[in-house]
N, CA, C and O atoms as a GROMACS GRO file, in nm:
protein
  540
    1UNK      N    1   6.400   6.501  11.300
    1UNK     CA    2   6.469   6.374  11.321
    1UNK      C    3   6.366   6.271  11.366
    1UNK      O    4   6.306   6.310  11.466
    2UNK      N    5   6.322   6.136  11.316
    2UNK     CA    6   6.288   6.061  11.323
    2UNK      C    7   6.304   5.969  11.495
    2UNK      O    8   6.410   5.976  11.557
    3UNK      N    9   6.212   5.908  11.537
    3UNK     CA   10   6.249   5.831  11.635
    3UNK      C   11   6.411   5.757  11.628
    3UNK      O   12   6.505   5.766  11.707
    4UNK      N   13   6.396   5.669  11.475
    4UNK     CA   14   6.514   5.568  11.497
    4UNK      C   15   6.674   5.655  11.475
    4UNK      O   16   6.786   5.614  11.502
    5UNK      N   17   6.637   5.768  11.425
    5UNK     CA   18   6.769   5.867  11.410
    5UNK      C   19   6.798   5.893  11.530
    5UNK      O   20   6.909   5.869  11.578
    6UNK      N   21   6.691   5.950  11.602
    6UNK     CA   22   6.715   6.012  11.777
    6UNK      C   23   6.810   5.928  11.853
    6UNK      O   24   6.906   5.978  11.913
    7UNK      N   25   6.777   5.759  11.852
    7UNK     CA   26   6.786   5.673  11.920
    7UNK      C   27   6.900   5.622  11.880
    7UNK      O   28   6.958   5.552  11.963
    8UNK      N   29   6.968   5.639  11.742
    8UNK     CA   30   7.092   5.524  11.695
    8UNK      C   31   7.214   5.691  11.731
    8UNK      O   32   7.332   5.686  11.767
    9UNK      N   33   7.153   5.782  11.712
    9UNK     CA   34   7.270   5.903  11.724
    9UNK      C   35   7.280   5.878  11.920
    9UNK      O   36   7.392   5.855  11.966
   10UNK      N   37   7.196   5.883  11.988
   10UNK     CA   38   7.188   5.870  12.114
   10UNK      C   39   7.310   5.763  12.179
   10UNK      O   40   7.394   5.765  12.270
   11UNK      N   41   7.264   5.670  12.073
   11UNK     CA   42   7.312   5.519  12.126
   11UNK      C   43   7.475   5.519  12.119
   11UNK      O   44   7.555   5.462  12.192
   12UNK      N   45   7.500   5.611  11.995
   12UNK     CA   46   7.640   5.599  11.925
   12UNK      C   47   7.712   5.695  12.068
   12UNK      O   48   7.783   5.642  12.153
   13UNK      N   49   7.677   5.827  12.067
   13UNK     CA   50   7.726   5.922  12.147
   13UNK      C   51   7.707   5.810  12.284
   13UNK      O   52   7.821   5.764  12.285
   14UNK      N   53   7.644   5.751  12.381
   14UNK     CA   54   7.631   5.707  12.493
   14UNK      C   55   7.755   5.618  12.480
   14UNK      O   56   7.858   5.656  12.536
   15UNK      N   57   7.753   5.509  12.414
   15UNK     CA   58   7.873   5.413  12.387
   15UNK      C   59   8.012   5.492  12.373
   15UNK      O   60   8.114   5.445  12.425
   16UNK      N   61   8.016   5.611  12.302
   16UNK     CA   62   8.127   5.677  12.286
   16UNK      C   63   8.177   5.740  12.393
   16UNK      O   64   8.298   5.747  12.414
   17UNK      N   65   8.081   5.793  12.474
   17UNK     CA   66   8.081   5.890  12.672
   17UNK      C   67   8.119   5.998  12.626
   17UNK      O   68   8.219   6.060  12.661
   18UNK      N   69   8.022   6.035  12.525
   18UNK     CA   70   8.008   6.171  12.487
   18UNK      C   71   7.885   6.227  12.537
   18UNK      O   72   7.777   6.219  12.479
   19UNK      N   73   7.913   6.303  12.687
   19UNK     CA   74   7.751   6.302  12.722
   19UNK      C   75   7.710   6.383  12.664
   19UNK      O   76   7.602   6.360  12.608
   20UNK      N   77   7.779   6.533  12.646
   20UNK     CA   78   7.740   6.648  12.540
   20UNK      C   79   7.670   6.600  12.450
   20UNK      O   80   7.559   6.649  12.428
   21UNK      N   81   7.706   6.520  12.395
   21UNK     CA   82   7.601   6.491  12.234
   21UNK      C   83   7.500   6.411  12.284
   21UNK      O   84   7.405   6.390  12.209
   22UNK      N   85   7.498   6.349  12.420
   22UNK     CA   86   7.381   6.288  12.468
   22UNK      C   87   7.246   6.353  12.551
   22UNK      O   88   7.127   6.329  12.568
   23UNK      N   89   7.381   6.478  12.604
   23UNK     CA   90   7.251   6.538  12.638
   23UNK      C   91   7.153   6.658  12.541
   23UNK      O   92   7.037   6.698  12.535
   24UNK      N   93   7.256   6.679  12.490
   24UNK     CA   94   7.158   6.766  12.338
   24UNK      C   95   7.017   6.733  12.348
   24UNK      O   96   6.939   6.826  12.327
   25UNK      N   97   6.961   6.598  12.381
   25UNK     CA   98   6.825   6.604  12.366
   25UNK      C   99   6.733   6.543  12.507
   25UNK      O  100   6.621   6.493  12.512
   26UNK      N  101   6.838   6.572  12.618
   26UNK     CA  102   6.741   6.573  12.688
   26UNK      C  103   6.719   6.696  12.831
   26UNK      O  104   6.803   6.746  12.905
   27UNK      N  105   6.573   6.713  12.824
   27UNK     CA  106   6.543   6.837  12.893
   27UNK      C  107   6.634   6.884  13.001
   27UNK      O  108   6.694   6.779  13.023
   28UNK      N  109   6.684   6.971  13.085
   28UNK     CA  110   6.760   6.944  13.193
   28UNK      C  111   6.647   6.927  13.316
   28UNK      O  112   6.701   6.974  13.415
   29UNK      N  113   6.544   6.890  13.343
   29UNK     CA  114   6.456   6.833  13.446
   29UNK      C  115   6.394   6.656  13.422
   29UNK      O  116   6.319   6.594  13.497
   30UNK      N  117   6.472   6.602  13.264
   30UNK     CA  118   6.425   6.454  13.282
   30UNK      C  119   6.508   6.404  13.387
   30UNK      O  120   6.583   6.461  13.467
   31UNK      N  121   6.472   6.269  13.366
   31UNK     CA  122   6.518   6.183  13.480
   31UNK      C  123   6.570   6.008  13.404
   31UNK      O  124   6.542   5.963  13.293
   32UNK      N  125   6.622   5.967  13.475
   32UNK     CA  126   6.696   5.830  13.414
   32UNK      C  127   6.593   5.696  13.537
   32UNK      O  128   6.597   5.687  13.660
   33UNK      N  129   6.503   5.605  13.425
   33UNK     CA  130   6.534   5.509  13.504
   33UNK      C  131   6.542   5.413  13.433
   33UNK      O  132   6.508   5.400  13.315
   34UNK      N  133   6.633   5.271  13.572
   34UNK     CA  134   6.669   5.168  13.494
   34UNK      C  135   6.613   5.098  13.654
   34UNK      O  136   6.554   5.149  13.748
   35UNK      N  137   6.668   4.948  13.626
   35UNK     CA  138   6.633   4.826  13.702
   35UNK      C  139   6.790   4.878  13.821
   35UNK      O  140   6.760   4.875  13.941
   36UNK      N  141   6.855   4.897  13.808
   36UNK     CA  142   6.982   4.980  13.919
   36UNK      C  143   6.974   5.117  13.954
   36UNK      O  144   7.066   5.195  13.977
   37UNK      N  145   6.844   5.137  13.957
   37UNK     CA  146   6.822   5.310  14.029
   37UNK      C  147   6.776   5.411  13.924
   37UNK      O  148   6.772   5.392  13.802
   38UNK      N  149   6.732   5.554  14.011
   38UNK     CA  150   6.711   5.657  13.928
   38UNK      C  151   6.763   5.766  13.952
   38UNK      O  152   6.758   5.812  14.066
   39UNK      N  153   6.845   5.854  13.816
   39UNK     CA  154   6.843   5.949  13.869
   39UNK      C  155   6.811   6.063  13.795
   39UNK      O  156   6.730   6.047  13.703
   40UNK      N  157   6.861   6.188  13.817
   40UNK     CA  158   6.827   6.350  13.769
   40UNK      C  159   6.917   6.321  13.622
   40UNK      O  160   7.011   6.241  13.621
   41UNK      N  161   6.875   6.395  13.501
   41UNK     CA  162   6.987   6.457  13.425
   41UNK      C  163   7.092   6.466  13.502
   41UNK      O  164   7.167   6.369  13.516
   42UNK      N  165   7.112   6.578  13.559
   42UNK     CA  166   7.182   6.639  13.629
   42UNK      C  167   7.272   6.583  13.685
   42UNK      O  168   7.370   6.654  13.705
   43UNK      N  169   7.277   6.462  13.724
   43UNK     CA  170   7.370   6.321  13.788
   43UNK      C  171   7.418   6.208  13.657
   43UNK      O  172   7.467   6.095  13.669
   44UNK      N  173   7.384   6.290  13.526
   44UNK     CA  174   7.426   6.164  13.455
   44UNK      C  175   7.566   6.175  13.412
   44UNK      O  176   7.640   6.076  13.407
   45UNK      N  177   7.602   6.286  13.384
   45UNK     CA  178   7.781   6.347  13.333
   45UNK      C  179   7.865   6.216  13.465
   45UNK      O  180   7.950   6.130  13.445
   46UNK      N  181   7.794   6.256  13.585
   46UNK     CA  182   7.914   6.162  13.668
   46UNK      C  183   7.895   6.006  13.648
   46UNK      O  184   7.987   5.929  13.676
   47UNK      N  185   7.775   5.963  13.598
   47UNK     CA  186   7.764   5.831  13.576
   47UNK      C  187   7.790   5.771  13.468
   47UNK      O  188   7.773   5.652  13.442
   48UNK      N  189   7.840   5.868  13.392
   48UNK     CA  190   7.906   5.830  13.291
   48UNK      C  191   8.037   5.846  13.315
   48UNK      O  192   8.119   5.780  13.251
   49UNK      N  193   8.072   5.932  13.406
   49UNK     CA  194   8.230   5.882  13.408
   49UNK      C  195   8.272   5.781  13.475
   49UNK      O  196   8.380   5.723  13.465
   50UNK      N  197   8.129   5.748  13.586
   50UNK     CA  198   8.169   5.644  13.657
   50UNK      C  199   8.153   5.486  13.540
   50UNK      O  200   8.206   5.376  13.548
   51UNK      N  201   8.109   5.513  13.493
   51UNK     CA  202   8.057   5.393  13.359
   51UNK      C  203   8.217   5.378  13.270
   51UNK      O  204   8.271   5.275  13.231
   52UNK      N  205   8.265   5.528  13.259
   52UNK     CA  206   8.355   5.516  13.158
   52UNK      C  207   8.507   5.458  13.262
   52UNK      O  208   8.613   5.428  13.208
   53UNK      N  209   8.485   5.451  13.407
   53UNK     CA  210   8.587   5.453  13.482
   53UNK      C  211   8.590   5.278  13.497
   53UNK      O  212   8.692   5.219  13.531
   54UNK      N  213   8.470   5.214  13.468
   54UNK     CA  214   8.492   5.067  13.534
   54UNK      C  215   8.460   4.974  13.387
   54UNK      O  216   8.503   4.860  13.374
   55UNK      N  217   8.377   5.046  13.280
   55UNK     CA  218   8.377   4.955  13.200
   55UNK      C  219   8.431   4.979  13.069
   55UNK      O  220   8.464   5.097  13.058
   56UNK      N  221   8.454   4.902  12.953
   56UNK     CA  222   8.538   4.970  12.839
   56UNK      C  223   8.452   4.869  12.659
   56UNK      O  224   8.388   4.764  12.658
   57UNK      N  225   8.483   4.940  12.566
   57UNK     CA  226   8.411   4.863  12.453
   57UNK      C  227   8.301   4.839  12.471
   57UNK      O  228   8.260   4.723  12.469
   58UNK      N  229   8.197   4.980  12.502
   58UNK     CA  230   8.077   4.977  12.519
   58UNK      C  231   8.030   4.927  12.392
   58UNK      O  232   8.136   4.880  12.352
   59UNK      N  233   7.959   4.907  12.313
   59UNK     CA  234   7.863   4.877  12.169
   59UNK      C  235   7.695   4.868  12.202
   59UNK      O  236   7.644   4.783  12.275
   60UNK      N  237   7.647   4.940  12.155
   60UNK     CA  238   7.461   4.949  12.156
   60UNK      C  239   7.474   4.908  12.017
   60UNK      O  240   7.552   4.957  11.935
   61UNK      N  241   7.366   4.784  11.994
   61UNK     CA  242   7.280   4.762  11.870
   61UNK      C  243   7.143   4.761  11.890
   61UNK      O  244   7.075   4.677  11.950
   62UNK      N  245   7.100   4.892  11.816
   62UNK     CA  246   6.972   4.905  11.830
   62UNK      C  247   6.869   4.863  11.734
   62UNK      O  248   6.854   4.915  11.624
   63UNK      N  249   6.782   4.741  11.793
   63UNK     CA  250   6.731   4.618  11.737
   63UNK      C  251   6.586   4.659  11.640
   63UNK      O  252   6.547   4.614  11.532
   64UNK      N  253   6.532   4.758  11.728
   64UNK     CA  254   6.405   4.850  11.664
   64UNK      C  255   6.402   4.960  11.749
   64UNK      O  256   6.451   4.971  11.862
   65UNK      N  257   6.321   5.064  11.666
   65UNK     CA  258   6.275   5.174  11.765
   65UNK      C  259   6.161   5.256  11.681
   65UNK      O  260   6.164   5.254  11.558
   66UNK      N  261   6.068   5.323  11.748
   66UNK     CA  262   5.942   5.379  11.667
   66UNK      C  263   5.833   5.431  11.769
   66UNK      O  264   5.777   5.397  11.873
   67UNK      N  265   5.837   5.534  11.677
   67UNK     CA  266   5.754   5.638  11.783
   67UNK      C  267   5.575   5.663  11.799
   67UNK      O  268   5.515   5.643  11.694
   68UNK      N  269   5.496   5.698  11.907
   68UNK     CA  270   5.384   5.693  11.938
   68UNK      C  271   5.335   5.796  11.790
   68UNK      O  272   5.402   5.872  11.720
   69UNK      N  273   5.249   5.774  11.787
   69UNK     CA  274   5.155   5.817  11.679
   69UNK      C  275   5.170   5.952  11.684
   69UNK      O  276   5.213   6.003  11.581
   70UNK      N  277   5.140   6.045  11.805
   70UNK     CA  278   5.154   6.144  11.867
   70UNK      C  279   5.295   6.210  11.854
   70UNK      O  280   5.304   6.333  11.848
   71UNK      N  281   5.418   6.119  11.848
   71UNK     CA  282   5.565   6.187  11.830
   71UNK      C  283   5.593   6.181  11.991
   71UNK      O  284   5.714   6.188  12.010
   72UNK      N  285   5.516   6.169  12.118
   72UNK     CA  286   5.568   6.215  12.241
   72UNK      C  287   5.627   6.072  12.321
   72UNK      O  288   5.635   6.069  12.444
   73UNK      N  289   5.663   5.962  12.238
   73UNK     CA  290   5.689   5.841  12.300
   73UNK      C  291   5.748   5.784  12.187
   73UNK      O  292   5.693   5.783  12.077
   74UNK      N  293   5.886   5.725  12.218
   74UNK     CA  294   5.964   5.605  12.161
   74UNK      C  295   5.973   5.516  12.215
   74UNK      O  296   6.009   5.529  12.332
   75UNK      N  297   5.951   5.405  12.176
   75UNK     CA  298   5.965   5.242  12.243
   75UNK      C  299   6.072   5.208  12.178
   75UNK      O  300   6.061   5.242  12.060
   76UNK      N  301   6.198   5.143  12.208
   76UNK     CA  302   6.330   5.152  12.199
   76UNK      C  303   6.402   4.932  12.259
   76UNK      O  304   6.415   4.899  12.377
   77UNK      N  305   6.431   4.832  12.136
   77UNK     CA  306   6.506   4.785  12.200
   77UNK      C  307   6.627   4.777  12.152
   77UNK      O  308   6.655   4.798  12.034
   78UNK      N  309   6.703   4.747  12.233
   78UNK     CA  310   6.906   4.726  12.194
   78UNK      C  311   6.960   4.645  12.288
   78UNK      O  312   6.902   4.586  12.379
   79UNK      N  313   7.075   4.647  12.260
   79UNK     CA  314   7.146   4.512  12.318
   79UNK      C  315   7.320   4.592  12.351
   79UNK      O  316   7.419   4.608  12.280
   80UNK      N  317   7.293   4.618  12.467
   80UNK     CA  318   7.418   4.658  12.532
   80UNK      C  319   7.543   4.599  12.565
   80UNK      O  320   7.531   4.484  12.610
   81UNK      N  321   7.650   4.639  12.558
   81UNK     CA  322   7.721   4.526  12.584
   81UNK      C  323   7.866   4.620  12.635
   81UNK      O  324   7.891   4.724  12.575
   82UNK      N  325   7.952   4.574  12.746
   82UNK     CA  326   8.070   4.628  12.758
   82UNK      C  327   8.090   4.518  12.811
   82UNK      O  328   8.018   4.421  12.831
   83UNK      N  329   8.263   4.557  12.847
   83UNK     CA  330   8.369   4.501  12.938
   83UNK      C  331   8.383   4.541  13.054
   83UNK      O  332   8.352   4.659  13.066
   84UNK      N  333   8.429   4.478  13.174
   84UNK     CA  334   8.444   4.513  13.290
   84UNK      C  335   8.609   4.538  13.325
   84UNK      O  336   8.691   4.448  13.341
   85UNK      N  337   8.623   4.611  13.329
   85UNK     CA  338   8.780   4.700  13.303
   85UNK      C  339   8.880   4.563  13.393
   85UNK      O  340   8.967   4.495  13.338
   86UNK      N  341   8.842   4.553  13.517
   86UNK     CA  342   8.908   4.460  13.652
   86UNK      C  343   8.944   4.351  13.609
   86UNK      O  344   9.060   4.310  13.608
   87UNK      N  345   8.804   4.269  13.550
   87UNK     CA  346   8.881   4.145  13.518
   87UNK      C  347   8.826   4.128  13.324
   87UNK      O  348   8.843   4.022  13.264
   88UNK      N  349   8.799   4.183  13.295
   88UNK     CA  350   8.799   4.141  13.090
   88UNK      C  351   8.667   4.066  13.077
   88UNK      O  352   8.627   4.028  12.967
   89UNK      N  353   8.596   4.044  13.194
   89UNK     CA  354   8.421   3.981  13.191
   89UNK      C  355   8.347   4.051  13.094
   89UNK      O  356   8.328   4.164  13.139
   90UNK      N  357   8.288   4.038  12.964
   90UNK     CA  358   8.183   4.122  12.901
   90UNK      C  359   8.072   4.037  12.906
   90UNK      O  360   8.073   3.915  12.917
   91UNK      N  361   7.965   4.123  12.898
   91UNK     CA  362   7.871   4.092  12.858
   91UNK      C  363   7.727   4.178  12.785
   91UNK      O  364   7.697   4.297  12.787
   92UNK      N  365   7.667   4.073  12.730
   92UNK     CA  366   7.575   4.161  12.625
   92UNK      C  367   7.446   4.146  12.711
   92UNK      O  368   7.422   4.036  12.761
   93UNK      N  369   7.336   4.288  12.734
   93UNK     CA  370   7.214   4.233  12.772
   93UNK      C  371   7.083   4.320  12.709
   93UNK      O  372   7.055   4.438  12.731
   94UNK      N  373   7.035   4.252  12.650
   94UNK     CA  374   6.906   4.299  12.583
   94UNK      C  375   6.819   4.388  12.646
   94UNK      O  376   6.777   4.339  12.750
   95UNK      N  377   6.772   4.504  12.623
   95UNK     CA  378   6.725   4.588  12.712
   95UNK      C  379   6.624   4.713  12.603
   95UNK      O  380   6.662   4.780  12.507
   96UNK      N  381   6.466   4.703  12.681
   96UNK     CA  382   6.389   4.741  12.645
   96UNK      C  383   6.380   4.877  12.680
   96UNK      O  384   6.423   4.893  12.794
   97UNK      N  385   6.332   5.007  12.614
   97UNK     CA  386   6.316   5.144  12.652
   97UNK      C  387   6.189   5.232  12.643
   97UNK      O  388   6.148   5.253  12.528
   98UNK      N  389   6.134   5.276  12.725
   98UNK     CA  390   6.046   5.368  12.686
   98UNK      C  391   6.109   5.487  12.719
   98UNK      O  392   6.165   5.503  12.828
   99UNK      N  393   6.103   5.569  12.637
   99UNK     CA  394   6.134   5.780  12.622
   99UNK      C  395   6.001   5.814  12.567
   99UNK      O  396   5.930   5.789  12.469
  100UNK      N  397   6.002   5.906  12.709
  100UNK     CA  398   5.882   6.006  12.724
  100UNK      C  399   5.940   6.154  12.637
  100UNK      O  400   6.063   6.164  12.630
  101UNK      N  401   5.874   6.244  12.584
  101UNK     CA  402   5.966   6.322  12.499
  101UNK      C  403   5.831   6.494  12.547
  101UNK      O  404   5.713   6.514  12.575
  102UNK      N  405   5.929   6.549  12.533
  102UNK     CA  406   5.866   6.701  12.549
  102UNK      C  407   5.919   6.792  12.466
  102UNK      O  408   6.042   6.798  12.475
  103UNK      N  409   5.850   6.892  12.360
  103UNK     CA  410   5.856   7.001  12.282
  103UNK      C  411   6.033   6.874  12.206
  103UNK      O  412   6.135   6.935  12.174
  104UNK      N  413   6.031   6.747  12.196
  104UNK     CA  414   6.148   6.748  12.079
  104UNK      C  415   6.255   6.669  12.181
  104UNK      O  416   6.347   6.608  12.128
  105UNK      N  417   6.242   6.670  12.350
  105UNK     CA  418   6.376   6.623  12.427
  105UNK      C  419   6.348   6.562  12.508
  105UNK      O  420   6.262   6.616  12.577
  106UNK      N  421   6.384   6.449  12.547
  106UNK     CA  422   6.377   6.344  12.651
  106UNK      C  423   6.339   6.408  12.800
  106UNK      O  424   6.416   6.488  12.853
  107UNK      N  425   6.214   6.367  12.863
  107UNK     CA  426   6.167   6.406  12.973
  107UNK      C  427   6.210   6.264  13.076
  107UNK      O  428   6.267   6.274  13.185
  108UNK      N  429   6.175   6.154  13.021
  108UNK     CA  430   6.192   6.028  13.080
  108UNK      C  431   6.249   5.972  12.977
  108UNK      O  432   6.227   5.987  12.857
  109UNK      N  433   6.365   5.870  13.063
  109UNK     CA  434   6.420   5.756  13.023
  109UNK      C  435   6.372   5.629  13.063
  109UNK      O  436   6.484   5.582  13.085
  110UNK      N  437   6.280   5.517  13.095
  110UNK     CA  438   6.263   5.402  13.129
  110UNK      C  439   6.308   5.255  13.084
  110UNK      O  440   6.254   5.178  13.004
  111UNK      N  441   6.426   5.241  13.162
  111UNK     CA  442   6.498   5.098  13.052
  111UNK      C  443   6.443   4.967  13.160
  111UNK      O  444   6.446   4.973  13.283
  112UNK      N  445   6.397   4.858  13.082
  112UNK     CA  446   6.389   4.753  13.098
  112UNK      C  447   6.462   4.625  13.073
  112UNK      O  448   6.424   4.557  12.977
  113UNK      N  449   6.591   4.570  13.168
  113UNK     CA  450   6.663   4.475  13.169
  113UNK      C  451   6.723   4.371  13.281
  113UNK      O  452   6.776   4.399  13.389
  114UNK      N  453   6.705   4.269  13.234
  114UNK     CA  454   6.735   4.140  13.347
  114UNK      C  455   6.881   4.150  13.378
  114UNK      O  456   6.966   4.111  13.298
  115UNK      N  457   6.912   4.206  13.501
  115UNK     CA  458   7.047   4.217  13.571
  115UNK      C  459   7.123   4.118  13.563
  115UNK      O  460   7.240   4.135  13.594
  116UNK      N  461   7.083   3.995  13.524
  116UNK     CA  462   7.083   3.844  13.571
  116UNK      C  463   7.233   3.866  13.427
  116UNK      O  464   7.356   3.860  13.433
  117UNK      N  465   7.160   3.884  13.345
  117UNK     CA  466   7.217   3.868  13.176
  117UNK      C  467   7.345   3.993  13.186
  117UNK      O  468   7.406   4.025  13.084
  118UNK      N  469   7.373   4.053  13.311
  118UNK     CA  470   7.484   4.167  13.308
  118UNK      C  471   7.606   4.170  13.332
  118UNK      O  472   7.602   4.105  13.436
  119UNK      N  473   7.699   4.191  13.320
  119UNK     CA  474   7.852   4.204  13.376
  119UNK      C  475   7.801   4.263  13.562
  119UNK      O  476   7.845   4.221  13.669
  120UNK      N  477   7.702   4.366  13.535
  120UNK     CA  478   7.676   4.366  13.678
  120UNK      C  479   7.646   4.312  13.790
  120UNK      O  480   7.662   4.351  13.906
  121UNK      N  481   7.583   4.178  13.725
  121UNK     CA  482   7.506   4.127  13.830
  121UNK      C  483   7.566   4.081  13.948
  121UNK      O  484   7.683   4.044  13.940
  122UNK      N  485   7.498   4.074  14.073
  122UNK     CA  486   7.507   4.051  14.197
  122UNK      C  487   7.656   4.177  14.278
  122UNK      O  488   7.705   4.176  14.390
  123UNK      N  489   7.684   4.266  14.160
  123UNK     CA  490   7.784   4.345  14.253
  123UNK      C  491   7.743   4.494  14.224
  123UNK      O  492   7.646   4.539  14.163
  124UNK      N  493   7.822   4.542  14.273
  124UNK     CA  494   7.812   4.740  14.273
  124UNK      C  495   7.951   4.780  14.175
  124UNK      O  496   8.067   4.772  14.215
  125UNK      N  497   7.925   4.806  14.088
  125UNK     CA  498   8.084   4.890  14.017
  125UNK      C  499   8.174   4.991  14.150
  125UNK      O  500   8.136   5.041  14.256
  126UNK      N  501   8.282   4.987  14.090
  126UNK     CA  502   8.348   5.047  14.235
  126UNK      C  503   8.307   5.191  14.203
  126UNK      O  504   8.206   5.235  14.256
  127UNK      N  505   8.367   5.255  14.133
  127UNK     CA  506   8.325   5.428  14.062
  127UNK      C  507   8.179   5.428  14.134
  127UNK      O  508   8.161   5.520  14.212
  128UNK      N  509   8.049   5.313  14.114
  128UNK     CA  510   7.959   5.385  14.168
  128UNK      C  511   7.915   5.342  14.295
  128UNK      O  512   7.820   5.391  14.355
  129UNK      N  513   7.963   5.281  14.322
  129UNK     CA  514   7.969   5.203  14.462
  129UNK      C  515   8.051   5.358  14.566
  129UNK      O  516   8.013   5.400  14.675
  130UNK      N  517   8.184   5.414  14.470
  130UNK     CA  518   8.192   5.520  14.602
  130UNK      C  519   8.073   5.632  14.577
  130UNK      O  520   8.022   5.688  14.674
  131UNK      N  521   8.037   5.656  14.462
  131UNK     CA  522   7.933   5.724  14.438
  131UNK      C  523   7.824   5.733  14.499
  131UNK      O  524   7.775   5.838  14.538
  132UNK      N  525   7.786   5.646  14.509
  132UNK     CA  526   7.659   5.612  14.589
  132UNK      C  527   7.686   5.638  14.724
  132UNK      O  528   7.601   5.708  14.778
  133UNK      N  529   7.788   5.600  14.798
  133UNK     CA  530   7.817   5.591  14.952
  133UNK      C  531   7.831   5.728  14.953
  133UNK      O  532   7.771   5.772  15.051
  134UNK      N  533   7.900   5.844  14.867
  134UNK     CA  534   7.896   5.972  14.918
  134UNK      C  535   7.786   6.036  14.910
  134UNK      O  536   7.803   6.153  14.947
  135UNK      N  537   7.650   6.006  14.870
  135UNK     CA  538   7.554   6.073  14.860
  135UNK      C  539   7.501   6.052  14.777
  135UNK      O  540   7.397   6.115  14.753
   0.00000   0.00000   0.00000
C-alpha cells in the first residue's frame, strides 16, 4: 500500500470512528501528537469516543500525501472538519502531518494545526474535559 492509500483509508476509517480499521496500522507502542496534547495508542479508542461523543459530520480531505524515499515517513496534509454536537458550530482546519512508520505501522503521529481555525478553540470538549480531569 502506497503512502496516499495508507493515509485516504486512515482518513476515511478516522472520520467514520472506526478505530479498528484505524488501528490496523498502527504499532500498539506509537503515540499521538497534536497541538491539544499527547497520547499512547492505547488512549485513542476513548478519544475517539470522546470525539464521537461531542462532535458529528466529521469529513478529512486529504490535500497531498507522499512518502520519504526510504518508505519510513509520510508527510500528510488535509483539512478536517466537524460539527460541534451542543451548538451546530463547524468548522474546517487545515492540518499538516508527519507519520513516523515501523516494519509497515505507524510509530508516530505528529499533526500540525492552528487551534485558532477550530471549533475548539479557546475551550475543552466536555467528553474530554471529564477525561482529562479523571486522569
Amino acid at each position: 500500500m502506497n503512502a496516499r492509500e495508507l493515509i485516504e483509508k486512515h482518513a476515511r476509517a478516522f472520520a467514520a470512528g472506526d478505530w479498528d480499521a484505524v488501528q490496523e496500522h498502527w504499532h500498539p507502542d506509537a503515540v499521538l501528537v497534536s497541538p491539544s496534547g499527547q497520547w499512547p495508542a492505547r488512549e485513542m479508542r476513548q478519544i475517539m469516543a470522546d470525539l464521537e461523543s461531542d462532535y458529528t459530520d466529521v469529513t478529512i480531505d486529504v490535500t497531498d500525501a507522499f512518502a520519504s524515499p526510504d518508505g519510513d515517513r509520510i508527510a500528510v496534509e488535509w483539512t478536517y472538519s466537524s460539527t460541534r454536537r451542543r451548538d451546530g458550530a463547524r468548522s474546517s482546519a487545515p492540518d499538516a502531518i508527519i507519520v513516523d512508520l515501523r516494519d509497515g505501522l505507524i510509530v508516530r503521529w505528529r499533526e500540525y494545526f492552528d487551534l485558532s481555525t477550530s471549533v475548539e478553540f479557546g475551550e475543552v470538549p466536555p467528553a474530554a474535559d471529564k477525561r482529562l480531569a479523571s486522569g
